[in-house]
C-alpha positions as CSV (number, residue, x, y, z in Angstrom):
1,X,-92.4,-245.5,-99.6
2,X,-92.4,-242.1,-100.8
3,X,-95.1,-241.2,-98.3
4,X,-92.8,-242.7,-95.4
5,X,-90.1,-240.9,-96.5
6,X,-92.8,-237.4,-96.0
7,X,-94.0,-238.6,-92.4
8,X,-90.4,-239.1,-91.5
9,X,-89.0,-235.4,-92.5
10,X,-92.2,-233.7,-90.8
11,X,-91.5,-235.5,-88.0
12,X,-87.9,-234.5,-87.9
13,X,-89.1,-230.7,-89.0
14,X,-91.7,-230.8,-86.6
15,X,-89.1,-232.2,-83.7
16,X,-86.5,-229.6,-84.3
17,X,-89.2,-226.7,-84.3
18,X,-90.2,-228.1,-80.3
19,X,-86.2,-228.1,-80.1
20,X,-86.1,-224.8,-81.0
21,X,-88.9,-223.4,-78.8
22,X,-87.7,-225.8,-76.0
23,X,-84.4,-223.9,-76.3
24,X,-86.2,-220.6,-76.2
25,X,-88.0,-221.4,-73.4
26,X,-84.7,-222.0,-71.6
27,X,-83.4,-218.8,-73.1
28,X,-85.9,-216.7,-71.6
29,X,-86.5,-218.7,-68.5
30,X,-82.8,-218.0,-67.7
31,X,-81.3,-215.3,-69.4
32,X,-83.8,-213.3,-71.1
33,X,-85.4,-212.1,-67.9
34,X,-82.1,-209.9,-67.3
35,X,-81.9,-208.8,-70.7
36,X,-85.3,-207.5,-71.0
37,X,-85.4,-205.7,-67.7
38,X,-81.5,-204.0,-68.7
39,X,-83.7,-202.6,-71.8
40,X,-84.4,-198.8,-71.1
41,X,-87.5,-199.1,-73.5
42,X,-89.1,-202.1,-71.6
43,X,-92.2,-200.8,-71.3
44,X,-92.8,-203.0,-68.1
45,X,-89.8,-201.3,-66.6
46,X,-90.9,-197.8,-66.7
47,X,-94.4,-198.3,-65.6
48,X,-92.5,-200.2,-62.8
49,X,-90.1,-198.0,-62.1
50,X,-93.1,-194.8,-62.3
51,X,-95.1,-196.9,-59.8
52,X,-92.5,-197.8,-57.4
53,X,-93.0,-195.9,-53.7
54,X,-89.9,-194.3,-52.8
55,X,-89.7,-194.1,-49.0
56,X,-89.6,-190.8,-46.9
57,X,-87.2,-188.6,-45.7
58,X,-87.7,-187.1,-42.3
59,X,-85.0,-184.7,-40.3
60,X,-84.1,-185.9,-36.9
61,X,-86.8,-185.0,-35.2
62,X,-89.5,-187.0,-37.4
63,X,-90.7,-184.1,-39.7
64,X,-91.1,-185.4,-43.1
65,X,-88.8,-183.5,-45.6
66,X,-89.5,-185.4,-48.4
67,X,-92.6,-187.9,-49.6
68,X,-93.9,-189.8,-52.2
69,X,-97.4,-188.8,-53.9
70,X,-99.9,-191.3,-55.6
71,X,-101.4,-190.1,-58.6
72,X,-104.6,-191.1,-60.0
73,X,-103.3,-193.2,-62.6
74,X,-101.1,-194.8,-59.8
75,X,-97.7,-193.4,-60.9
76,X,-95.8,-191.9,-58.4
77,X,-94.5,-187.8,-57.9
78,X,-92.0,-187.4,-55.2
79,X,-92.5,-184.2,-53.5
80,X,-90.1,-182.1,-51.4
81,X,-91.6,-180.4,-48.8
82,X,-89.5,-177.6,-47.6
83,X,-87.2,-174.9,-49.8
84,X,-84.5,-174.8,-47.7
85,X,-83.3,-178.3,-48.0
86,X,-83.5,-178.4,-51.9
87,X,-79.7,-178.6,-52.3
88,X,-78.9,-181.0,-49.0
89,X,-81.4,-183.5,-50.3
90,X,-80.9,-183.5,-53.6
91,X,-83.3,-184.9,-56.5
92,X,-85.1,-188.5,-57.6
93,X,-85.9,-188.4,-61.2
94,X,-87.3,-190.8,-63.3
95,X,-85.6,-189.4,-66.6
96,X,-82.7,-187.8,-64.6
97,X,-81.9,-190.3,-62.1
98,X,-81.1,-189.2,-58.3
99,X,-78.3,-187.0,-56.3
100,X,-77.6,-185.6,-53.4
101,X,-78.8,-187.9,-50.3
102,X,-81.8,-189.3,-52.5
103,X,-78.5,-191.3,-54.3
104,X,-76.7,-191.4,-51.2
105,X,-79.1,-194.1,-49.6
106,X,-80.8,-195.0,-53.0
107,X,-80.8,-198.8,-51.9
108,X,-82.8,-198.0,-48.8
109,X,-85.1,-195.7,-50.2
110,X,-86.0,-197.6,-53.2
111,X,-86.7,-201.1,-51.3
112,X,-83.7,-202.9,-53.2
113,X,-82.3,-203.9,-50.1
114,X,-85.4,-205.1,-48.6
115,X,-86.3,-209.6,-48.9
116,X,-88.1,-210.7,-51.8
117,X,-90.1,-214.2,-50.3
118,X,-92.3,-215.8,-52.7
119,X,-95.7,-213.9,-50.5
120,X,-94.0,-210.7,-51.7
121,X,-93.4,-211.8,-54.8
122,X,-96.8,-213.1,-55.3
123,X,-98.6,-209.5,-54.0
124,X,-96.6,-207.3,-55.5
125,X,-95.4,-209.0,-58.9
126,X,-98.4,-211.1,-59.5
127,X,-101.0,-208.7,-58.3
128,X,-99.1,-205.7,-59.8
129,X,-99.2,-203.8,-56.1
130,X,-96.1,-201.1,-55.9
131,X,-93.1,-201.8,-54.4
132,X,-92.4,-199.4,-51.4
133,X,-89.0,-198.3,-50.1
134,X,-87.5,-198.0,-46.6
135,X,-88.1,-194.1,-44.9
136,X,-85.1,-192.8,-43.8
137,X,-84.5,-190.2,-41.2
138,X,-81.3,-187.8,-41.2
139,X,-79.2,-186.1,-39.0
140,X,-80.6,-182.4,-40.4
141,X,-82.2,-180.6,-38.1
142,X,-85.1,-178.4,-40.0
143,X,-85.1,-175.7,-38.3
144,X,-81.4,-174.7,-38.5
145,X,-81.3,-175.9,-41.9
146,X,-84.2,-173.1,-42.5
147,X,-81.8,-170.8,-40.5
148,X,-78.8,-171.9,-42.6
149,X,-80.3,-171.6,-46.0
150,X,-81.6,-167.7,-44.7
151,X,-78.0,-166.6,-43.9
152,X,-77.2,-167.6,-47.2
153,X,-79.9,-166.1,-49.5
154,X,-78.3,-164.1,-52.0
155,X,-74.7,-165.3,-51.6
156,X,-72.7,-167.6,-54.0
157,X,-71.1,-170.4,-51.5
158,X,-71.5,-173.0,-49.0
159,X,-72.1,-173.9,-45.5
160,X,-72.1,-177.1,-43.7
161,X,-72.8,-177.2,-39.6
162,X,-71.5,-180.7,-37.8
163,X,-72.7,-181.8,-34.5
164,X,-70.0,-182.9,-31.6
165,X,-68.7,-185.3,-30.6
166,X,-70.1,-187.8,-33.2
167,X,-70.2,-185.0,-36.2
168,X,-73.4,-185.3,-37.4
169,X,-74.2,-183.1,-40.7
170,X,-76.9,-180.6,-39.0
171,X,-76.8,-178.0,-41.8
172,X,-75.5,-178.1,-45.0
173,X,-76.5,-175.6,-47.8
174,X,-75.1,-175.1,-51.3
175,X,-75.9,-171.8,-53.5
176,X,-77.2,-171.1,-55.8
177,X,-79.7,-174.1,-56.1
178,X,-83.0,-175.3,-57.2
179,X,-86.2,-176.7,-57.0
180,X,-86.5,-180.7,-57.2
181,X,-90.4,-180.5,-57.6
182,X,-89.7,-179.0,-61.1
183,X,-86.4,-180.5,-62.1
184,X,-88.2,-182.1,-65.4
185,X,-89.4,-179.2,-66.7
186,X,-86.4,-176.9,-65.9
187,X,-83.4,-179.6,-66.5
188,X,-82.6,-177.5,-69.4
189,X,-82.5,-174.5,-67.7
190,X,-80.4,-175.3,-64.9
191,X,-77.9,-177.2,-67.2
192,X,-77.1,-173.8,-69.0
193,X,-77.2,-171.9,-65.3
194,X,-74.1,-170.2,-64.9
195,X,-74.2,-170.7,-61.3
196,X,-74.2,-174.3,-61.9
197,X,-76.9,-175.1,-59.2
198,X,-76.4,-178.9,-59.1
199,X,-73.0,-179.0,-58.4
200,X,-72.4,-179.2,-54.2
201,X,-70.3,-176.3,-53.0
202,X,-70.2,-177.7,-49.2
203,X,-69.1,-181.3,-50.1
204,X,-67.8,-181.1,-53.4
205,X,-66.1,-177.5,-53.9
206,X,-62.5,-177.1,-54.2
207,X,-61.4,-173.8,-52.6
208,X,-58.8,-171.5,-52.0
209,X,-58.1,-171.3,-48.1
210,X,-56.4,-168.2,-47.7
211,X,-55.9,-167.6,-44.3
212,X,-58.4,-169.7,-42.4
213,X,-54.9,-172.4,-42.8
214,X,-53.6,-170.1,-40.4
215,X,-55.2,-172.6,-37.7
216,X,-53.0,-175.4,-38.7
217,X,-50.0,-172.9,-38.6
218,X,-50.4,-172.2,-35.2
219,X,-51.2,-175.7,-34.3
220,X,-47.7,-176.2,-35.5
221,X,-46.4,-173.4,-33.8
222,X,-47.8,-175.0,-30.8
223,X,-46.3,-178.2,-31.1
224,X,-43.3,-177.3,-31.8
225,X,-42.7,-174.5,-29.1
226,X,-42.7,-171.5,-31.5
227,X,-42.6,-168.4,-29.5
228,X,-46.5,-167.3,-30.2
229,X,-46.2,-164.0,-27.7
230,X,-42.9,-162.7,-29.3
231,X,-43.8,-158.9,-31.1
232,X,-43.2,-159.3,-34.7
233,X,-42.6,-156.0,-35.9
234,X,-44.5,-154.4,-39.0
235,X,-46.8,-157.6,-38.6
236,X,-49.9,-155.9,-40.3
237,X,-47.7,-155.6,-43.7
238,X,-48.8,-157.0,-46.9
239,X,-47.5,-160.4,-48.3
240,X,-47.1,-161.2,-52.0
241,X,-47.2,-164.6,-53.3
242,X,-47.6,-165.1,-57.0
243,X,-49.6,-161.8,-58.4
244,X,-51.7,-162.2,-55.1
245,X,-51.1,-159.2,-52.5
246,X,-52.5,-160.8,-49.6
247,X,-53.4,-158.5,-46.3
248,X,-55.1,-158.6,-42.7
249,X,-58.5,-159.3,-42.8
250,X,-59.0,-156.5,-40.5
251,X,-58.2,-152.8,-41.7
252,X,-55.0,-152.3,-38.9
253,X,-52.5,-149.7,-39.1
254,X,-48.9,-150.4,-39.8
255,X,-47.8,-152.4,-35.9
256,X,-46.3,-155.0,-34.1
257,X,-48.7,-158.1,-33.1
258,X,-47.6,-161.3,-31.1
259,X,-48.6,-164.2,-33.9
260,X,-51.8,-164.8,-31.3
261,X,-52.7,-161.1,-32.3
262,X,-51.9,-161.7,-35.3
263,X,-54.3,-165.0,-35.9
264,X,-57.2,-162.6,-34.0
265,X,-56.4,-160.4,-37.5
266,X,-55.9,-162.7,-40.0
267,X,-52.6,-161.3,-40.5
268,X,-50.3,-163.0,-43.1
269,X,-47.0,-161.5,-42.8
270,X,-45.6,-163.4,-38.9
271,X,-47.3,-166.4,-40.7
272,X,-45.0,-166.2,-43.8
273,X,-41.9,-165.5,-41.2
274,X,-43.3,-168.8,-39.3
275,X,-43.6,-170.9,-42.6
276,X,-39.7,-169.9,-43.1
277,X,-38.6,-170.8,-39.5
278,X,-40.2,-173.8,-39.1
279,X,-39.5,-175.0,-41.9
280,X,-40.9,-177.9,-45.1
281,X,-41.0,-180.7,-43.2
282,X,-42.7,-179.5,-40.3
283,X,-45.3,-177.4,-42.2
284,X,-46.2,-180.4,-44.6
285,X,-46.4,-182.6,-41.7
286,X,-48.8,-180.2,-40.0
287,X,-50.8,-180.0,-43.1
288,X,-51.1,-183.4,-43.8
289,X,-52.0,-183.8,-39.6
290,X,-55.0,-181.8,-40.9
291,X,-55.6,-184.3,-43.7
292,X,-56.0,-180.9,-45.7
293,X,-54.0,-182.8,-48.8
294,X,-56.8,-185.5,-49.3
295,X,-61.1,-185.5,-50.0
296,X,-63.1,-186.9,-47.3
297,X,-67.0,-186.9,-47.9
298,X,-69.8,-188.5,-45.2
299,X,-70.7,-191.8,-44.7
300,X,-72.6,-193.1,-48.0
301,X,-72.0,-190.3,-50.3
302,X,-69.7,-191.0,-53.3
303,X,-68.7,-188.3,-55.2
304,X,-66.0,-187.5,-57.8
305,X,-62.7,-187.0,-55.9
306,X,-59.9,-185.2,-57.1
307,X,-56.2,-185.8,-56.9
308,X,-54.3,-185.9,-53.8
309,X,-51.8,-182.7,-53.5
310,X,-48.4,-182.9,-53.1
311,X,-46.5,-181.0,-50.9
312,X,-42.9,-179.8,-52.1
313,X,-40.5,-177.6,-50.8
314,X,-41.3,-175.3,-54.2
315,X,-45.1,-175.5,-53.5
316,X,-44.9,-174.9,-49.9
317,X,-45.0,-171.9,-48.8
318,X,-47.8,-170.7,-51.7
319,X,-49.7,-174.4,-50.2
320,X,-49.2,-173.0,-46.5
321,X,-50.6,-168.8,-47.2
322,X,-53.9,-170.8,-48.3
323,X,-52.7,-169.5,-52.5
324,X,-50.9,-172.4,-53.4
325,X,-52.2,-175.8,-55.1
326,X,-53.6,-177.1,-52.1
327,X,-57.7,-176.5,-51.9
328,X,-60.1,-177.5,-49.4
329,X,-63.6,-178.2,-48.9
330,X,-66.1,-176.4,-46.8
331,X,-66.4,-179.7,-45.0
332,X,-62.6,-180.5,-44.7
333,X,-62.5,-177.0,-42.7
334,X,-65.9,-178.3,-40.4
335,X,-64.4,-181.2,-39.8
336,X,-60.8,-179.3,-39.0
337,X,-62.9,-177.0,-37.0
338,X,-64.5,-180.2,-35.7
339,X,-61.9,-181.6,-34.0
340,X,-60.1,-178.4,-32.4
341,X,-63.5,-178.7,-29.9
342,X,-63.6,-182.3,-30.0
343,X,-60.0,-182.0,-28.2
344,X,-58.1,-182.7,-31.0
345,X,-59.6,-185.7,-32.7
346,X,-62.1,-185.5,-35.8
347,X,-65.5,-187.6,-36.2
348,X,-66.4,-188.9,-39.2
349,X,-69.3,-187.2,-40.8
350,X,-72.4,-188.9,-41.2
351,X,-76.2,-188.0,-42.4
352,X,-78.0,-191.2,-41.5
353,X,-80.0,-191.9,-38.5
354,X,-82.0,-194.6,-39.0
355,X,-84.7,-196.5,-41.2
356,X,-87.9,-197.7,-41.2
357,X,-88.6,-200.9,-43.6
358,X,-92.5,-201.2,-45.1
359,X,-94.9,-202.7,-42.0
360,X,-91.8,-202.3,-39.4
361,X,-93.4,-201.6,-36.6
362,X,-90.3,-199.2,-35.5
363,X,-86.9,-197.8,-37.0
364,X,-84.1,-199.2,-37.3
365,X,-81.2,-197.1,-35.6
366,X,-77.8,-197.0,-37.7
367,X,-75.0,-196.4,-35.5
368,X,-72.9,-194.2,-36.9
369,X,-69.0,-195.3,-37.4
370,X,-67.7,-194.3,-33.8
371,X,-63.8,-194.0,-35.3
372,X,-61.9,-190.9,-34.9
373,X,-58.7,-189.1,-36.5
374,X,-56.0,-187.8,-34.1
375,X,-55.2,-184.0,-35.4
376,X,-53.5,-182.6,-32.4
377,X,-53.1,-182.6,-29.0
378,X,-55.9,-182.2,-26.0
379,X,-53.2,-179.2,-24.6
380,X,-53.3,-177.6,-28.1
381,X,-56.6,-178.2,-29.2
382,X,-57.7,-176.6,-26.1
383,X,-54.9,-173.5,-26.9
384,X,-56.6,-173.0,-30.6
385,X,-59.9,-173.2,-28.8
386,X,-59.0,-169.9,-26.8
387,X,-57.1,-168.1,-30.0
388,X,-60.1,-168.4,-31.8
389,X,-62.5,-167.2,-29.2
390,X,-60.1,-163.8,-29.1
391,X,-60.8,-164.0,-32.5
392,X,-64.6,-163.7,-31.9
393,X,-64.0,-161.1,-29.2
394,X,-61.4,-158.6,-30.0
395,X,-60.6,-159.7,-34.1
396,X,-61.4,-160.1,-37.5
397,X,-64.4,-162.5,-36.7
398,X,-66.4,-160.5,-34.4
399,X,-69.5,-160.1,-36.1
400,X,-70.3,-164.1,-35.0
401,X,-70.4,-163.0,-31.4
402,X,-74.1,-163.7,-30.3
403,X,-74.6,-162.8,-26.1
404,X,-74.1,-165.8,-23.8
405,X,-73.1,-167.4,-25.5
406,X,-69.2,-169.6,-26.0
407,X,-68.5,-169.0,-29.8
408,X,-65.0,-169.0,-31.3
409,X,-63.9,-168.6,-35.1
410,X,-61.3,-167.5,-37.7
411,X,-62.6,-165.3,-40.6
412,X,-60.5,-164.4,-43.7
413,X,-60.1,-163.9,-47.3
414,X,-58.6,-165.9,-50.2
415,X,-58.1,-165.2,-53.7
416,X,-58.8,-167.5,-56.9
417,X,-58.3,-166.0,-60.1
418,X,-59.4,-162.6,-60.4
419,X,-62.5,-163.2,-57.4
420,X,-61.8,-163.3,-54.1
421,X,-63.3,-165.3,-51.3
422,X,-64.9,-164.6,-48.2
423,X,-64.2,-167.8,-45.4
424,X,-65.0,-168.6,-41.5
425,X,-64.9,-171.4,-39.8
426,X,-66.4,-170.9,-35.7
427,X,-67.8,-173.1,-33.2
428,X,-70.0,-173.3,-30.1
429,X,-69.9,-175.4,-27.1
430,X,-72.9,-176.8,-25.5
431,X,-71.5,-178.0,-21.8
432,X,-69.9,-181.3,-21.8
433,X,-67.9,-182.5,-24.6
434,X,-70.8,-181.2,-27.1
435,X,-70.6,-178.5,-29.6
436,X,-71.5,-177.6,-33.0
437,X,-69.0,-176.9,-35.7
438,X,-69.2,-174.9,-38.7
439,X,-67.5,-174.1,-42.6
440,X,-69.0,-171.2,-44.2
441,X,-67.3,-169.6,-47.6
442,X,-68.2,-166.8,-49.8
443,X,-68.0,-166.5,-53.6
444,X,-67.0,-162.9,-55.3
445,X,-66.9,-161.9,-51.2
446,X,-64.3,-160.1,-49.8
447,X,-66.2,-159.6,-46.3
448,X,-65.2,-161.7,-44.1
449,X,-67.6,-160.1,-41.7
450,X,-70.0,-161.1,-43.4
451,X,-69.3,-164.6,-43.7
452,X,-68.7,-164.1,-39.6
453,X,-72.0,-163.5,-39.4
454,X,-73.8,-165.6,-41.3
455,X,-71.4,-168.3,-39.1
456,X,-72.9,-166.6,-35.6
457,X,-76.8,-167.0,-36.9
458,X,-76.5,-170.6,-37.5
459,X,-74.2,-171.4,-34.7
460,X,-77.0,-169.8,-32.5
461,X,-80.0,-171.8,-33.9
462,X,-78.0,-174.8,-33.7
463,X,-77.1,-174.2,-30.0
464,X,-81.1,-173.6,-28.9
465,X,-81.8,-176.1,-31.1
466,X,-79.4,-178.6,-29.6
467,X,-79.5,-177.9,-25.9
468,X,-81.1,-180.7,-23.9
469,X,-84.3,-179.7,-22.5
């Protein structure tokens, strides 16, 4: 009996060991997959992750920007193919992860988005082929981009360049930047860079506007039947607000100007006068037309977004001279630009044209969101539009004149701190409703001449680049 009592505890040992590794089996059937593959150190994961075959990124006219390399030991190097669109593309890391548009359409490049039948399961899981992302093509046109990124060399600032009507991002440059092809080797280095080369001046940088909010002003003044031909007497006089002495952006001796003169000048003082006719209400609501007091990035970028301003009747009129707590991004001023030519309404931007899946025979247009935001009117859109080309032609932002060609702009200085800023925002039309718009600012500048002209070089390349043939 004492061996029968034996057999019957191995037997129940023995049952609840094939109970345990039954319930183990479940474990891992079900849950542990997820578990393991969340595990940084899963060594599977990496050597899948290393292996995987981003898809390309081509500008949009089909030249590849960006492409993915097989090595010899069948890991994968992504390579970026042209300097000038480091900072609009951003980077795709294996230790550092991805930014810029790489992150931006992540899902699409990676493949994540892409069916996973049991035939692709079986040739690339069983047979341990790579998995291969979507190419993507983008609204950047090389050739300006390589323009763009020129006009900047050597400055501190951004630039950003939107096609019209549907506002396409056709340049967009951030400096200083840096080199994706060696990110891993000089992470360190840049981390420490005082210029702080990853962070993204054109989408993400909060700025001073000085007087380039001089635009909305006068769209106010327009609306509301401000007398814009009156002489203001003494206009060319300096205007203090806070410790800031703020003056014309052209050297002018002491004069009378109508406020359409002195817009041409970047002239603050018949602005001030204006801001204390018209009045809080009116001024915040012109402002806020503008949607000046709120972030806006393109369609699939996420980025960090800051708090909405405020307007008050104590913060106004510092908010209104461009030196107050309301800051803008050289893309809020495109897209303001944007929709002065557009008539009065602003496109959302966008950077995405299309895709192409792994075997697709063809790409995939992606239709970009066709919705627009009322700003102003067509009557004083098409006012602004005529300001700013006497701008161009007689004021402050001649130096982006280029022969024969329709350009308009505003250029001006800001102040942040101790540094000032150089800004212009300018446009040119291409018959029809089609045009290019443009946001270019200056760090430690106090040229807006020079930020004029770097506006005229790229608004030139983008207008031969974007005439129809």
């Amino acid at each position: 009996m004492q061996f029968t009592r034996e057999i019957r505890r191995l037997l129940v040992a023995m049952l609840g060991a094939f109970g345990l590794v039954a319930l183990a089996a479940v474990y891992w059937a079900i849950v542990g997959p997820d578990t393991l593959l969340l595990r940084t150190d899963n060594p599977r994961l990496v050597e899948a992750e290393a292996r995987l075959i981003r898809g390309d990124i081509t500008d949009r006219n089909g030249t590849t920007l960006v492409t993915s390399i097989i090595n010899a030991d069948g890991s994968v190097t992504r390579q970026y193919l042209y300097p000038e669109t480091h900072g609009a593309l951003g980077y795709a890391s294996l230790r550092y992860g991805v930014s810029g548009a790489e992150q931006a359409y992540n899902t699409l490049l990676r493949g994540d988005d892409l069916p996973q039948d049991l035939a692709t399961y079986f040739e690339n899981g069983i047979l341990h082929r790579p998995w291969r992302g979507s190419d993507v093509q983008l609204t950047l046109d090389l050739p300006t981009q390589q323009e763009a990124a020129r006009a900047m060399e050597g400055q501190t600032g951004a630039l950003i360049a939107l096609g019209l009507p549907g506002g396409e991002v056709l340049a967009l440059v951030s400096q200083p930047t840096y080199d994706p092809n060696t990110l891993d080797a000089d992470w360190e280095k840049l981390t420490q860079s005082a210029g702080n080369p990853f962070f993204n001046r054109a989408l993400q940088g909060r700025y001073q506007p000085g007087g380039v909010l001089e635009t909305p002003l006068i769209a106010a003044g327009l609306l509301t039947g401000y007398a814009l031909d009156a002489p203001v007497e003494n206009a060319t006089r300096p205007v203090q607000v806070g410790d800031v002495t703020l003056n014309c952006a052209a050297l002018l001796p002491s004069r009378p100007l109508t406020l359409r003169e002195a817009y041409a000048f970047a002239c603050p003082f018949p602005f001030d006068e204006m801001v204390n006719n018209l009045g809080f209400s009116t001024i915040r609501a012109a402002l806020e037309t503008f949607r000046l007091d709120r972030p806006v990035n393109p369609a699939g970028y996420t980025l960090d977004e800051p708090a909405v301003i405020r307007l008050r009747p104590d913060n106004i009129r510092a908010a209104a001279l461009g030196q107050g707590e309301l800051t803008v991004t050289p893309l809020q001023m495109a897209i303001l630009t944007a929709a002065i030519i557009n008539d009065g309404s602003a496109p959302q931007p966008y950077t995405l044209l299309a895709v192409h899946p792994p075997e697709a025979a063809d790409w995939t247009p992606i239709p970009p969101a066709q919705t627009t935001q009322p700003m102003t009117t067509t009557n004083t859109a098409r006012q602004l539009q005529d300001m700013m080309r006497l701008a161009v032609n007689q004021g402050a932002a001649q130096n982006a004149a280029r022969p024969s060609q329709d350009i308009g702009g505003h250029a001006s200085v800001a102040y942040s701190g101790d540094e000032s800023l150089a800004w212009f925002i300018g446009f040119t039309t291409l018959g029809g409703k089609r045009g290019v718009a443009i946001a270019v600012v200056l760090e430690n500048s106090s040229d807006p001449g020079l930020a004029a002209d770097i506006g005229g070089r790229v608004l030139a390349a983008a207008h031969a680049r974007m005439q129809p043939e």
